[in-house]
N, C-alpha and C positions, 0 to 999 in steps of 0.2 A: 402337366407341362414337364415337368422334371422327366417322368416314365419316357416322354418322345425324345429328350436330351439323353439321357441313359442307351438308348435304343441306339441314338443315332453315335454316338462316343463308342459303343459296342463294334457297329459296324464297321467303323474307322480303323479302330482297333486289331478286325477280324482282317484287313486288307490291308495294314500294315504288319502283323503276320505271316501272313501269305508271301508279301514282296521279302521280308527277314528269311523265310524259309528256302523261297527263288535263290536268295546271292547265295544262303549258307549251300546247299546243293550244289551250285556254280562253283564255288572256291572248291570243294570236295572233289569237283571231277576235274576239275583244273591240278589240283594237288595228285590226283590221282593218275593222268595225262602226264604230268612232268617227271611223276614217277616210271611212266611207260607200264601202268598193268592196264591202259586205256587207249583205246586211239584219240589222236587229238582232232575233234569234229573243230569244221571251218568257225561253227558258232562258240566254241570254246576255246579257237583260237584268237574270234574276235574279241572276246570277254578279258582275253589275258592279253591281248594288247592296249585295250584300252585301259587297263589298272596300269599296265606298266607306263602309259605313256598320261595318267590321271585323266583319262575323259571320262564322260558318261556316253554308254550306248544308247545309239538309237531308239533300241525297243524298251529302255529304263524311261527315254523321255517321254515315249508314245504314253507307258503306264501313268506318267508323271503329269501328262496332260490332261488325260482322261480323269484321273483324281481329281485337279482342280477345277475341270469341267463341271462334277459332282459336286463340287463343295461348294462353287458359286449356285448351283440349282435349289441344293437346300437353304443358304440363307436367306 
């Protein structure tokens, strides 16, 4: 029992990784955009409006739903 606890604590882990890796990339090209050695894409425009105005974007919440889709399936 513990091994499938393990297992699934791993997985969680691996996909909250993944979404840390998504923002750090984002802020990068965002910083790197404001510096102008980037063009600034509409989706990196939407990314820095929504930090500047504290929202959460759309496609954070789609990911954010789909998580807890997952997580009610395995309890």
């Amino acid at each position: 029992m513990q091994s499938a606890l393990l297992t699934v604590a791993r997985q969680e882990v691996d996909r909250f990784n993944r979404l840390l890796q998504t923002i750090l990339a984002s802020l990068r090209s965002i910083t790197r955009a404001l510096a102008g050695e980037i063009v600034m894409t509409d989706s990196l425009e939407q990314t820095f409006n929504a930090i500047l105005l504290q929202k959460v974007l759309p496609s954070l919440l789609r990911w954010l739903c789909d998580f807890f889709v997952k997580q009610r399936a395995i309890a």
